[in-house]
C-alpha positions as CSV (number, residue, x, y, z in Angstrom):
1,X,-49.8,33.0,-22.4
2,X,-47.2,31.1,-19.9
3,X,-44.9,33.7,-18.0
4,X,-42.5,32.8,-16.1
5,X,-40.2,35.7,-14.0
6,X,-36.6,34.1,-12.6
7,X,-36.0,36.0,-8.9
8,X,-33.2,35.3,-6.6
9,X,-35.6,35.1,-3.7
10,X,-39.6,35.3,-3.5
11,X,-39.2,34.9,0.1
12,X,-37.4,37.4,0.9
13,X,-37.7,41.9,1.3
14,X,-36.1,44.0,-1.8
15,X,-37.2,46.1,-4.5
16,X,-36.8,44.0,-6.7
17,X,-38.8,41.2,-5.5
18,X,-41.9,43.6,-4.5
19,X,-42.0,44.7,-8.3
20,X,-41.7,41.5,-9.8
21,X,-44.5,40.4,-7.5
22,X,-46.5,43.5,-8.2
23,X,-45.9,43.3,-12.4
24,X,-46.7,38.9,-12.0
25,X,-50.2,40.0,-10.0
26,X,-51.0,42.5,-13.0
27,X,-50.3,39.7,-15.8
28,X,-52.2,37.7,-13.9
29,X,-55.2,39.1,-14.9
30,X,-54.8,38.1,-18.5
31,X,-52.0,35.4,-18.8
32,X,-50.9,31.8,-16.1
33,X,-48.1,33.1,-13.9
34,X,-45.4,31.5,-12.4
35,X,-42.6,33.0,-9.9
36,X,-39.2,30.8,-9.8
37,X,-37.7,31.6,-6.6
38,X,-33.3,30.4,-7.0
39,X,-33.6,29.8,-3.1
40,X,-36.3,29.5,0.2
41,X,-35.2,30.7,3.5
42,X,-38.5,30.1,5.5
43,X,-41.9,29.0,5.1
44,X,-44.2,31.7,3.8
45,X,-42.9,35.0,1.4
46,X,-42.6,37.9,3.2
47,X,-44.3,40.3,0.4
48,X,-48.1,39.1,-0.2
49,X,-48.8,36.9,-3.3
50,X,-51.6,37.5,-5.5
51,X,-53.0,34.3,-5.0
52,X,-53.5,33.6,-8.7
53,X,-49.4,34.0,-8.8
54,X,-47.8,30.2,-8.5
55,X,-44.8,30.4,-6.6
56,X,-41.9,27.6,-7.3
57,X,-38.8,27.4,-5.5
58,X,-36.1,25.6,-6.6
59,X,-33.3,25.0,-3.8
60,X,-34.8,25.0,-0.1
61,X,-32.0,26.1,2.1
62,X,-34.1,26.0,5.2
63,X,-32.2,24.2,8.0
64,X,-32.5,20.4,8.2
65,X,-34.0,20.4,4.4
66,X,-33.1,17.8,1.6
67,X,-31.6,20.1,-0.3
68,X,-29.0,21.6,2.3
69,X,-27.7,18.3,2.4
70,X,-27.4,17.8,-1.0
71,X,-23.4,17.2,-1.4
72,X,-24.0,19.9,-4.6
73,X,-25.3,22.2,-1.9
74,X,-21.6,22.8,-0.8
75,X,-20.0,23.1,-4.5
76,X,-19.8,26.4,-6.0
77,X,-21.8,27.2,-8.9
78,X,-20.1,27.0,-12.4
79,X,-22.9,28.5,-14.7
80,X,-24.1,30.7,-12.6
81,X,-21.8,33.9,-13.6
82,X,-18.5,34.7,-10.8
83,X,-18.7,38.0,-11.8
84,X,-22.1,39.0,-10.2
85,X,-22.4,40.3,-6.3
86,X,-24.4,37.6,-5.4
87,X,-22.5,34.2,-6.6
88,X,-21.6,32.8,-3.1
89,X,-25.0,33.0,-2.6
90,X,-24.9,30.1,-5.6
91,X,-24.4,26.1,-6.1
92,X,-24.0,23.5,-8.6
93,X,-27.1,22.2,-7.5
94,X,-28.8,25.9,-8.6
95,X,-27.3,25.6,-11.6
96,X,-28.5,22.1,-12.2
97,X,-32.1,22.5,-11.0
98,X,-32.3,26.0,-13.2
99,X,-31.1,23.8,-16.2
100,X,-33.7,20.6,-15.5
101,X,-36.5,24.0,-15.1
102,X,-36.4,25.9,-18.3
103,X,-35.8,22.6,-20.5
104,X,-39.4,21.2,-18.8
105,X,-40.9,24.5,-19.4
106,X,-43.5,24.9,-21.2
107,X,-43.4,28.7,-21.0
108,X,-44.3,31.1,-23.7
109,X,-42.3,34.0,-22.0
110,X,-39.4,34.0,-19.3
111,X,-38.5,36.9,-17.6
112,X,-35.3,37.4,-15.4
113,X,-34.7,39.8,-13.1
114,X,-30.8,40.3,-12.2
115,X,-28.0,39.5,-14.1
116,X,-26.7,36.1,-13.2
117,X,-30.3,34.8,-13.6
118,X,-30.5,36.2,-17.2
119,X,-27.3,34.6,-18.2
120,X,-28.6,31.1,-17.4
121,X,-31.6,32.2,-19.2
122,X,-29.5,33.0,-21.9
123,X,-27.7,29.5,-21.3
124,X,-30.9,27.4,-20.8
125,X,-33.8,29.0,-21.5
126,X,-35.8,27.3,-25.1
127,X,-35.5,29.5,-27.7
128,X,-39.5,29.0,-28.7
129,X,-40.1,31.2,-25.4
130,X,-39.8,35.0,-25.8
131,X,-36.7,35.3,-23.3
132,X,-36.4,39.0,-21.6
133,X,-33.5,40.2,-19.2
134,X,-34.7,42.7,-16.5
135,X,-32.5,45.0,-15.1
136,X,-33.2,46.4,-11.6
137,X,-29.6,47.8,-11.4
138,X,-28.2,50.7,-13.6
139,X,-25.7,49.7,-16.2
140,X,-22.7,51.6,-14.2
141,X,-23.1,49.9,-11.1
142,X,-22.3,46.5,-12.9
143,X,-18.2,45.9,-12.9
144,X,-16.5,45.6,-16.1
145,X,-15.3,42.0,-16.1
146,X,-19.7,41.5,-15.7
147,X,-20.6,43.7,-18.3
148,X,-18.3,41.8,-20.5
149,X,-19.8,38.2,-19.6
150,X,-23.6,40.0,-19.8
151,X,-22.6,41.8,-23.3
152,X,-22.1,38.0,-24.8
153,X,-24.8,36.4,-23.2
154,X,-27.4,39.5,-24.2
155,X,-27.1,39.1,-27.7
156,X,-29.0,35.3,-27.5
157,X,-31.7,37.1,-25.8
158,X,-34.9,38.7,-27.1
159,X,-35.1,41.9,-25.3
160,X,-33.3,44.0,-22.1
161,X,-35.4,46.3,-19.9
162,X,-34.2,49.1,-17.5
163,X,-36.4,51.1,-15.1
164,X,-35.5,54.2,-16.7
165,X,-35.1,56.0,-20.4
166,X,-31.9,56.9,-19.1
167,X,-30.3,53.8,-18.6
168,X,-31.9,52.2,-21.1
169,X,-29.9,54.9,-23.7
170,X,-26.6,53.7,-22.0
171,X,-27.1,50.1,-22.4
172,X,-27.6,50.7,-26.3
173,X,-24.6,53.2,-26.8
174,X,-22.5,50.9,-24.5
175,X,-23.4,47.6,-25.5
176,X,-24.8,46.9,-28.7
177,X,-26.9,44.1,-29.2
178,X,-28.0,43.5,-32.9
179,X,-31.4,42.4,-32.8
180,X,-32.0,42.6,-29.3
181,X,-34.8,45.1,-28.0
182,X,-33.2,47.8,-25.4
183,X,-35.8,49.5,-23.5
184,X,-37.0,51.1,-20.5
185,X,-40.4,50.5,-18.5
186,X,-40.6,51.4,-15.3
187,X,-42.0,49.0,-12.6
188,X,-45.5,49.2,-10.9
189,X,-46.2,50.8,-8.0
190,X,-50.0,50.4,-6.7
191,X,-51.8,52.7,-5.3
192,X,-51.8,52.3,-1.4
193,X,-54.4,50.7,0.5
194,X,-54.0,54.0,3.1
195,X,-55.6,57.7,2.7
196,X,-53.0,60.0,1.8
197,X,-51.7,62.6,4.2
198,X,-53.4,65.5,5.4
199,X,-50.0,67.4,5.9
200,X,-50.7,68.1,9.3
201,X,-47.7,66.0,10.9
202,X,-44.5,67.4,11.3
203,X,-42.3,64.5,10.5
204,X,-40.1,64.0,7.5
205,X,-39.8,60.1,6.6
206,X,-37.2,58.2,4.7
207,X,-36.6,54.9,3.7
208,X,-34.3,52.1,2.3
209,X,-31.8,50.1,2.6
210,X,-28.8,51.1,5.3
211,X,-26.0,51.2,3.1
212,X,-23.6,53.7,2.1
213,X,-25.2,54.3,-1.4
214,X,-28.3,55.8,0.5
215,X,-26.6,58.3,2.1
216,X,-28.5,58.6,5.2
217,X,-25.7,59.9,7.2
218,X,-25.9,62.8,4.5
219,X,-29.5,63.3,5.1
220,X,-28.9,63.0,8.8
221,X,-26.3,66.1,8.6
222,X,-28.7,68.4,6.6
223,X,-31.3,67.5,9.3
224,X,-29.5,68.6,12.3
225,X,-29.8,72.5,10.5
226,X,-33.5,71.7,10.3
227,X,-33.6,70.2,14.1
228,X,-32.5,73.2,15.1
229,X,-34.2,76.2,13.5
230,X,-37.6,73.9,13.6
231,X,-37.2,72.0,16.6
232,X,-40.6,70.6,16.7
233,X,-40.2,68.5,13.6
234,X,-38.6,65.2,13.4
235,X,-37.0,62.5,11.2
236,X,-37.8,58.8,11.1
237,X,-35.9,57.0,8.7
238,X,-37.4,52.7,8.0
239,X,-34.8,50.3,6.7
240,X,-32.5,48.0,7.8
241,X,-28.6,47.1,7.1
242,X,-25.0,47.2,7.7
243,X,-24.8,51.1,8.6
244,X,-27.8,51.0,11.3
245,X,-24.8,51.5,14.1
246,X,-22.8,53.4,12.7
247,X,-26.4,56.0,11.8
248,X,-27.0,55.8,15.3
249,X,-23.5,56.6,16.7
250,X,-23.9,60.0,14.3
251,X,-27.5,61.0,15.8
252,X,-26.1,60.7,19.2
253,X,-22.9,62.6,17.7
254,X,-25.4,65.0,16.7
255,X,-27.5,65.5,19.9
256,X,-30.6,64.2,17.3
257,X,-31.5,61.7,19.5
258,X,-34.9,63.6,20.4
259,X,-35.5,64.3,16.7
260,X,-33.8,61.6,14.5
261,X,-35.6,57.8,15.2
262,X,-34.1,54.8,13.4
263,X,-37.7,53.0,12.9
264,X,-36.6,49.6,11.4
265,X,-37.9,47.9,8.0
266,X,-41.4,48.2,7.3
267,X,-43.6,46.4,4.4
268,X,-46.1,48.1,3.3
269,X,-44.0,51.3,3.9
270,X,-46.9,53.6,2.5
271,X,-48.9,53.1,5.8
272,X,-45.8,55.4,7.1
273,X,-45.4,57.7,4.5
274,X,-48.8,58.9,4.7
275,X,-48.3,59.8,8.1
276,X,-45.4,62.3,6.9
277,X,-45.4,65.5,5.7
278,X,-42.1,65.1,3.5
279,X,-40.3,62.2,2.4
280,X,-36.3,62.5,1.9
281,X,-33.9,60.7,0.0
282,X,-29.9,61.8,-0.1
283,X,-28.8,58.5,-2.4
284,X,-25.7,58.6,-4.4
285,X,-27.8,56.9,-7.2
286,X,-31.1,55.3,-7.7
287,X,-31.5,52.9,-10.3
288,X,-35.2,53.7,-10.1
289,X,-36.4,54.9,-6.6
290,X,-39.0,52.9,-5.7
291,X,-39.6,54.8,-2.4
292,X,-39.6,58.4,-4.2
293,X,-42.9,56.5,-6.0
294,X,-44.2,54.9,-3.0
295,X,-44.2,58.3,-1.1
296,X,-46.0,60.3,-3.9
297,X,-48.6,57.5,-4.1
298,X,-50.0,58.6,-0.4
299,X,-49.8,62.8,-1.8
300,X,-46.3,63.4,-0.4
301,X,-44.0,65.8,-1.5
302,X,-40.5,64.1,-1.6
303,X,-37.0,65.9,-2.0
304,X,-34.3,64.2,-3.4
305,X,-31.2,64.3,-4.4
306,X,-30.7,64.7,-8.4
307,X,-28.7,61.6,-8.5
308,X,-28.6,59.0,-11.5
309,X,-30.9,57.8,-12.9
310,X,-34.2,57.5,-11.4
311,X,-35.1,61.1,-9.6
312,X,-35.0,63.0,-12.7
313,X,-37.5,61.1,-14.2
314,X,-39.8,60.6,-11.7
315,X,-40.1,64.1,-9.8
316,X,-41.0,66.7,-11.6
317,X,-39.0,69.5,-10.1
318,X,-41.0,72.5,-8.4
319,X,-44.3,71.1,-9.2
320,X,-44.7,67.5,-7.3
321,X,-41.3,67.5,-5.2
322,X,-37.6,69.1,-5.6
323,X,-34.6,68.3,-6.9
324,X,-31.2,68.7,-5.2
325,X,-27.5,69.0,-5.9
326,X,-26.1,65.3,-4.9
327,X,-24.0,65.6,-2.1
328,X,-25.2,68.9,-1.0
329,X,-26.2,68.4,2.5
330,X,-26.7,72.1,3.2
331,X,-29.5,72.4,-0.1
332,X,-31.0,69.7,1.1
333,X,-31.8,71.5,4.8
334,X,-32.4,74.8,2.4
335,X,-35.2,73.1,0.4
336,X,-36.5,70.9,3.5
337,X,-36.9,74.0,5.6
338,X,-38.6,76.0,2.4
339,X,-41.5,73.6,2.5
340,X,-41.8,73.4,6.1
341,X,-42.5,76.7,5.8
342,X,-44.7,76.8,3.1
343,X,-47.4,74.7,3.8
344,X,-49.7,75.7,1.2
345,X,-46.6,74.9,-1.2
346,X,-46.1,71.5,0.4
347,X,-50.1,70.5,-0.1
348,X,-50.3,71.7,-3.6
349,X,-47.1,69.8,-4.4
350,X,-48.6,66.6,-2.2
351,X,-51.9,67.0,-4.9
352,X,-49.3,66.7,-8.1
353,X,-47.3,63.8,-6.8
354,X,-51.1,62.4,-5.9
355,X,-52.1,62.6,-9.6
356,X,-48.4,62.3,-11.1
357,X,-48.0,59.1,-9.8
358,X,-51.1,57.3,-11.0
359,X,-48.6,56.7,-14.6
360,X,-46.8,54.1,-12.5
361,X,-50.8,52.1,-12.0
362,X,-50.4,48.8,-13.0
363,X,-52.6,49.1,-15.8
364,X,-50.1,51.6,-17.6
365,X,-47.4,49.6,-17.2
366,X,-49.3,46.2,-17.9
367,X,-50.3,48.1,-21.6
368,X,-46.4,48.8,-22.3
369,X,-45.6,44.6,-21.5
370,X,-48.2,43.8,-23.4
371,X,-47.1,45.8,-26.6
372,X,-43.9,44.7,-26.2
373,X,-44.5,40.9,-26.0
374,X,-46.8,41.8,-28.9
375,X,-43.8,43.2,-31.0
376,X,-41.5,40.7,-30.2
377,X,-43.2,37.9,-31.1
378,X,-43.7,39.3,-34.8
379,X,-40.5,40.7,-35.1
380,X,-38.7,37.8,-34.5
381,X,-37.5,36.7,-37.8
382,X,-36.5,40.3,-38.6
383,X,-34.6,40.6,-35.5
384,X,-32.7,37.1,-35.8
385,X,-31.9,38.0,-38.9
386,X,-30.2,41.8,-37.3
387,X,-28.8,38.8,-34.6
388,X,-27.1,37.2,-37.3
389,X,-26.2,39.7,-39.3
390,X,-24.6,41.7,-36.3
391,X,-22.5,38.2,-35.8
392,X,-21.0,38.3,-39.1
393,X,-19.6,42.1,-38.9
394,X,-18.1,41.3,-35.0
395,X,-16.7,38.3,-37.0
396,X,-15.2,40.4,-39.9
397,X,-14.1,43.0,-37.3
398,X,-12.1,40.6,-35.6
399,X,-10.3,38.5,-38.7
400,X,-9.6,42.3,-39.8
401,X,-7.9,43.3,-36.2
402,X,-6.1,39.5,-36.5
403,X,-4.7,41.0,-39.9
404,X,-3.7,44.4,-39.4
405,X,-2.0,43.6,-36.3
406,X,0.2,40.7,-38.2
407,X,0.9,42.7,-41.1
408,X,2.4,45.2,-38.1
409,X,4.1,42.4,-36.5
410,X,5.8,41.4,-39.7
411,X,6.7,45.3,-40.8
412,X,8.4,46.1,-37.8
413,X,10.1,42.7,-38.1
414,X,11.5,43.8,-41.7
415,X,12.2,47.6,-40.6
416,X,14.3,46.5,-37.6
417,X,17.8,47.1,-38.2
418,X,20.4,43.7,-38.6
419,X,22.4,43.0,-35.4
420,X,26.2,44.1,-36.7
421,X,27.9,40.7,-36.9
422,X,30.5,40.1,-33.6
């Protein structure tokens, strides 16, 4: 088969686009590959391509290119949805050259992977191709006035995947989509090209994104308890983003500067993890927690915060890491101080994540893509048949409301009481 994923940017660092790379290298085994990148920023992706992966970029907004002076460049996109984060980041001419893509395509799947890309896959994409929304985000962190603009365009596609069972769950109570797969699979995370720790450094790692959502300033509070009843261990923390000063004006706050290190970004981030002991992660939420998978992938034992969705189901509490109250910056010393105390705890935990991870090998999830591409393809009658049938009772619904509410309008006309003549 053809597949085809939309992503915002190939050529740039995110989860998301180091999954969608990671799932297009595994397909690649068995099916022709092709990565649409919306924009280019510079020469060469920063993530390594599986060389069997085409990319295609569609807008090059490199300095000095065609394309920037494009006079469409400078117009604001119209198809591309208002309602998602990232529409300044979008132009007519996007919107135009996603159009003139998916009506040349020849593709037998497309696959997008936020939500302003699967609406114009929902707008554009040929209905011969099995046409499958991603999300990377959880359903709550999407604004109303967007869920209302995704609920309408969902319903033309084939299916909608989530990273987790949880989210997946909220997605079908909260917006129904009659004949419309909901599902969760969770992305790939390789095994690392690195040996896993031997436990023998005392460093705690962390990583992400600096923004508020991660809560590293939590994770920075609960470490100044650990600093100082087990002064020889430290924190580095990899990421970059908007809070990097204010992080650092808190560790010198703190006194943490000998024991808290702001390391910047790093890809591969496993080739840092395995030289930790403990990873840490104090988010408010995790649509997935890419990093929590990452770190048990080189045998370390990471602590989190029992924040929706992804934690839960992926750490398995007590046996290959711990969960923690959200929030809670003094459980998350407690728990971090327990096993750097217990080493023998720490190591036998390290072994479970080792082996616990291995369900996230690409070959696992690769089988559950497969089986679903499988399914949707013969379902397909069935399910536009549930499509249209689903139509016709939000139709009835409606001329019902219309009714009821002008057979009130009408009644409380009558029942009103005659203005006494003057």
């Amino acid at each position: 088969m053809k597949i085809v994923f939309l992503l915002h940017n190939a050529y740039a660092i995110g989860g998301t686009v180091r999954t969608t790379l990671n799932l297009a290298a595994a397909l690649a085994d068995r099916h022709e590959v092709a990565v649409v990148s919306m924009g280019r920023h510079r020469e060469t992706p920063r993530f390594a391509v599986d060389p069997r992966v085409r990319i295609v970029p569609l807008v090059d907004g490199r300095i000095g290119s065609a394309d920037a002076q494009d006079p469409r460049w400078a117009e604001p996109a119209r198809a591309f949805p208002a309602t998602d984060k990232r529409h300044h980041q979008y132009s007519l001419l996007h919107d135009v050259r996603v159009q003139e893509y998916l009506a040349g395509s020849d593709a037998d799947v497309v696959i997008g992977t936020r939500p302003g890309l699967n609406v114009y896959l929902a707008r554009f994409g040929q209905r011969r191709a099995l046409r499958i929304a991603q999300e990377h985000l959880r359903y709550d962190a999407h604004s109303k006035k967007l869920r209302r603009e995704l609920a309408r365009h969902y319903r033309m596609l084939d299916a909608v995947i989530t990273t987790t069972e949880a989210d997946a769950a909220v997605y079908r109570a909260r917006m129904p989509l009659p004949g419309v797969r909901v599902l969760a699979i969770p992305n790939i995370v390789p095994a690392p090209a690195v040996p896993p720790a031997d436990h023998s450094a005392k460093v705690i790692a962390a990583a992400g994104r600096l923004v508020p959502g991660k809560r590293f300033d939590l994770l920075i509070e609960g470490f100044a308890s650990v600093a100082a009843k087990r002064p020889d261990w430290c924190l580095r923390i990899y990421g970059g983003g908007a809070e990097r000063d204010r992080l650092q004006q808190l560790i010198q706050a703190r006194a943490l500067d000998a024991h808290v290190t702001l390391m910047g970004a790093r890809s591969p981030i496993e080739a840092e993890f395995a030289q930790a002991s403990l990873v840490a992660s104090a988010s408010d939420a995790e649509s997935f927690g890419m990093t929590l998978v990452e770190a048990m992938r080189c045998g370390v034992p990471v602590v989190s915060t029992d924040c929706p969705l992804g934690p839960a189901e992926i750490i398995q509490d007590g046996v290959d890491g711990r969960l923690v109250p959200q929030g809670d910056a003094k459980a998350l010393a407690q728990t971090l101080l327990q096993l750097i105390d217990d080493e023998p705890a720490r190591r036998a935990m390290g072994a479970a994540a080792l082996a616990g991870a291995r369900r996230f090998d690409p070959d696992h999830i690769l089988r559950r893509y497969e089986l679903l591409l499988t399914e949707l393809r013969t379902s397909r009658h069935r399910r536009a048949w549930q499509r249209m049938k689903g139509r016709a009772t939000g139709h009835s619904r409606t001329l019902l409301r219309r009714v009821r509410t002008a057979v009130h309008v009408r009644t409380a006309a009558h029942d009103r009481p005659a203005r006494p003549a003057r």
